[in-house]
C-alpha positions as CSV (number, residue, x, y, z in Angstrom):
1,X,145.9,83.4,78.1
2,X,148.1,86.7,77.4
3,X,146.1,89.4,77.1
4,X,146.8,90.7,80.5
5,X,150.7,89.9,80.8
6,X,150.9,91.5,77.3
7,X,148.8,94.8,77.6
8,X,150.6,95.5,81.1
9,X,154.0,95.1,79.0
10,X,152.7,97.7,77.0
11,X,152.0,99.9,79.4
12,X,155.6,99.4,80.6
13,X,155.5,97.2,84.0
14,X,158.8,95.1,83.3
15,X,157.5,92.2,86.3
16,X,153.8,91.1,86.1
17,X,153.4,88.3,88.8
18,X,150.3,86.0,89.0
19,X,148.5,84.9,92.0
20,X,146.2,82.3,93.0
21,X,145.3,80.3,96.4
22,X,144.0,77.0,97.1
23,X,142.0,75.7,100.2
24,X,139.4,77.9,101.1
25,X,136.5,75.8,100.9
26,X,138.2,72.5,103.4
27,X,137.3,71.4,106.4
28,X,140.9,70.6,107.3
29,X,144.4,71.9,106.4
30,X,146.2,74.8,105.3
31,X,145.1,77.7,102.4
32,X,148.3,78.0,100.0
33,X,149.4,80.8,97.5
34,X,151.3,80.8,94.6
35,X,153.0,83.5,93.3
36,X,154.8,83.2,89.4
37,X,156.7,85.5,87.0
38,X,157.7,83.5,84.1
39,X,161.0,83.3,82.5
40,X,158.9,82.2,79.1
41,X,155.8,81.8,77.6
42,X,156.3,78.9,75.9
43,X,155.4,75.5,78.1
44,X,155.2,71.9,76.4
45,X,152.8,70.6,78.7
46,X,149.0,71.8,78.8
47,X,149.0,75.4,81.3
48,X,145.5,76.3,82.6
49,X,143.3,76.8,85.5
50,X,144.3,73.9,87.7
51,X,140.9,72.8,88.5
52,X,140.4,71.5,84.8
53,X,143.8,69.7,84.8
54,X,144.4,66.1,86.3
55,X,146.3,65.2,89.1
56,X,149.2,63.9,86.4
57,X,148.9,66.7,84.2
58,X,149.7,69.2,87.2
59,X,152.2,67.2,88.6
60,X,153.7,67.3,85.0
61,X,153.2,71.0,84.5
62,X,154.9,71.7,88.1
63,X,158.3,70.7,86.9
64,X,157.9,72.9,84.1
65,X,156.9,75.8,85.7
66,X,158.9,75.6,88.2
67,X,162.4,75.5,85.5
68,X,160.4,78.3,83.7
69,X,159.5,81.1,86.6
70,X,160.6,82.9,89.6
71,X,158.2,81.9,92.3
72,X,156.8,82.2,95.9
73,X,154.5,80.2,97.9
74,X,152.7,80.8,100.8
75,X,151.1,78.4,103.2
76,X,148.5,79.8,106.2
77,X,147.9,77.0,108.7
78,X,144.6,75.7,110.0
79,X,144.8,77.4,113.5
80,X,145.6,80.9,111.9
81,X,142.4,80.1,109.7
82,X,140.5,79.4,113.1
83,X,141.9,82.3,114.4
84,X,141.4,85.1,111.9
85,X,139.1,84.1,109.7
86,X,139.2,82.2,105.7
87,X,139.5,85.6,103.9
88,X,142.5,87.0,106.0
89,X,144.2,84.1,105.8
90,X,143.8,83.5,102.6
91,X,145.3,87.2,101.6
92,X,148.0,86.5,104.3
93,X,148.9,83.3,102.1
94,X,148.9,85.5,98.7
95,X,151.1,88.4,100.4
96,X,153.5,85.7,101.4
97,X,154.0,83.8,98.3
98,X,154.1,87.4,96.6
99,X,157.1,88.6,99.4
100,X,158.7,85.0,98.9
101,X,159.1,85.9,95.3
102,X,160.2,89.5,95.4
103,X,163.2,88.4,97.8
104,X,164.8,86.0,94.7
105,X,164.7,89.3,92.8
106,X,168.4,91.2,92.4
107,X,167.6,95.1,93.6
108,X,167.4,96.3,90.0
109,X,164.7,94.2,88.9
110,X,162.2,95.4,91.9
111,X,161.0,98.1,90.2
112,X,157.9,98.5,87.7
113,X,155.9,95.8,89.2
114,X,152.5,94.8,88.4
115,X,150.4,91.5,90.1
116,X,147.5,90.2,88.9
117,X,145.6,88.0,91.4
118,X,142.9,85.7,90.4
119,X,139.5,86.3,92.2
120,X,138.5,89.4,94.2
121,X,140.8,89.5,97.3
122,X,142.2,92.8,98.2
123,X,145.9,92.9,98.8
124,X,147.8,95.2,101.4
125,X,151.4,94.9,99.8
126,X,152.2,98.3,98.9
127,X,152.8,97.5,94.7
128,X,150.1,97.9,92.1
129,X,147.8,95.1,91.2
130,X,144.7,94.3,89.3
131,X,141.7,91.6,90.1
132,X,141.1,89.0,87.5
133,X,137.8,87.1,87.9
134,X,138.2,83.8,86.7
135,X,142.1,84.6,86.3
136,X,142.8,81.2,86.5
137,X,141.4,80.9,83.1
138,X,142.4,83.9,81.3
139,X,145.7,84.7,82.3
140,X,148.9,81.9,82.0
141,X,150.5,83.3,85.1
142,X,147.8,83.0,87.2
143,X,147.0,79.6,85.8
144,X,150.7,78.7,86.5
145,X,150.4,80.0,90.2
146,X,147.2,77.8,90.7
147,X,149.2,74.7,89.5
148,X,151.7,75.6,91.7
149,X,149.3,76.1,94.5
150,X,147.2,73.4,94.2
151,X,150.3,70.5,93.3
152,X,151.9,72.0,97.0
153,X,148.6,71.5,98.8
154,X,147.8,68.5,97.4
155,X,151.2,67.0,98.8
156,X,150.7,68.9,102.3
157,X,147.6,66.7,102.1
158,X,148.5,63.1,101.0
159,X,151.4,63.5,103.8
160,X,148.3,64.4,106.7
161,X,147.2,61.7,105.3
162,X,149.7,59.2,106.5
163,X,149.5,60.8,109.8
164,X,145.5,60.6,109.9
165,X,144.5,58.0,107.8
166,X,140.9,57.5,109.1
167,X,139.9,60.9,107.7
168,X,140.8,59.7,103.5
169,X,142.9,63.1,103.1
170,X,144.7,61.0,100.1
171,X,141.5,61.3,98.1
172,X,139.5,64.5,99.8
173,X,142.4,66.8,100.0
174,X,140.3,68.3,103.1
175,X,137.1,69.3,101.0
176,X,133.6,68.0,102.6
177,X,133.0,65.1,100.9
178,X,130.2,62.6,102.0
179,X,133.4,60.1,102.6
180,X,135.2,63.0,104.9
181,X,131.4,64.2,106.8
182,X,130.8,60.6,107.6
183,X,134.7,59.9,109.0
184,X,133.9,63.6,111.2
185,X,130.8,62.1,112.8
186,X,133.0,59.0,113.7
187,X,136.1,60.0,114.7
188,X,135.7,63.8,115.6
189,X,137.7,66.5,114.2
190,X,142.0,66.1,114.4
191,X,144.2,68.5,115.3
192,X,144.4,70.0,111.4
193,X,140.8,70.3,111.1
194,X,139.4,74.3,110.7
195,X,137.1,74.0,113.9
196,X,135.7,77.6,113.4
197,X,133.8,76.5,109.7
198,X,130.2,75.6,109.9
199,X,130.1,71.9,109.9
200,X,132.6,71.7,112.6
201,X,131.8,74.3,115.2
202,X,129.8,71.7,117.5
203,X,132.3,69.9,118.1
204,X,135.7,71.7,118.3
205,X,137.2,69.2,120.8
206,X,140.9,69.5,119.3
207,X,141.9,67.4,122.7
208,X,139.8,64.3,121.9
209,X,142.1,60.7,122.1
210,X,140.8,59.3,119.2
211,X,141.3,62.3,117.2
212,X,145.7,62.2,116.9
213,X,147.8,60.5,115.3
């Protein structure tokens, strides 16, 4: 899962930072971004696309990554989502985590920069930077940034979920299960739900009693 970091090496770029998001496809909650440029290569616990990872194994690998990289996160709320749109939240969320990162860097190591961002998104950040499809899977610093990602979310999540617990966020994280379609037709959508996607756009009353806390 090297052969990017190591050809840009040898092309000279001195900083190669991965990117990944998690949370476009929920119904409710934020997109987040990861940004990571490792210290090492060398991780004890399993590194790859976080999608193919447990729970436990991310939560495991987080630690480590997180010892072993300079790293930025960004997290785009629902009503920006609402607002904008998926995709321009979603590069607003990797340009964030990407700017968080830069500002832990001392001056002299801002230069000779490459990113690498999983997927197809289009950045606006001024610094080279190469599209991976599939990144996640090819390339450990992207895989690290979509642990990163998805372990942050995930939390962001299981704490909505103590705040609406009718919805099952502990278990869903958001996406449109059959468990979290049937609590929408119940209850309505709450005040984190992303009223402007599809399954929600008939009924985007945010101001509904039984939908807070």
């Amino acid at each position: 899962m090297l052969y990017y970091e190591r050809k840009l090496k040898r092309k000279g770029c001195s900083l190669i930072i991965g990117v990944d998001e998690v949370g476009r496809g929920p119904l409710a909650g934020p997109v987040a971004a990861a940004a990571v440029s490792l210290k090492t290569v060398r991780f004890k616990n399993r590194i790859d696309d976080s999608k193919k990872l447990s729970s436990s194994q991310r939560e495991h690998a987080f630690g480590e990554i997180i010892n072993k990289s300079v790293f930025g996160i960004g997290i785009i709320n629902e009503s920006v989502i609402d607002r904008l749109n998926i995709q321009v939240a979603t590069r607003m969320a990797m340009e964030q985590a990407i700017a968080g990162l830069i500002d832990k860097l001392e001056p002299k190591h801002r230069r000779h920069i490459h990113i690498i961002v999983d997927g197809n998104i289009k950045l606006d950040i001024g610094l080279p930077f190469t599209n991976i499809i599939k990144g996640d899977s090819k390339s450990k610093s992207i895989a690290c940034a979509s642990i990163l990602a998805k372990v942050i979310r995930d939390r962001i999540m299981s704490l909505y979920d103590k705040i609406y617990p009718q919805y099952g966020f502990l278990r869903h994280k958001g996406y449109p299960t059959k468990e979290h379609r049937m609590a929408l037709k119940k209850f309505g959508p709450s005040l984190i739900h992303r009223t402007s996607f599809r399954p929600l756009r008939k009924d985007s009353s945010r101001a509904s009693q039984k939908c807070r806390p």
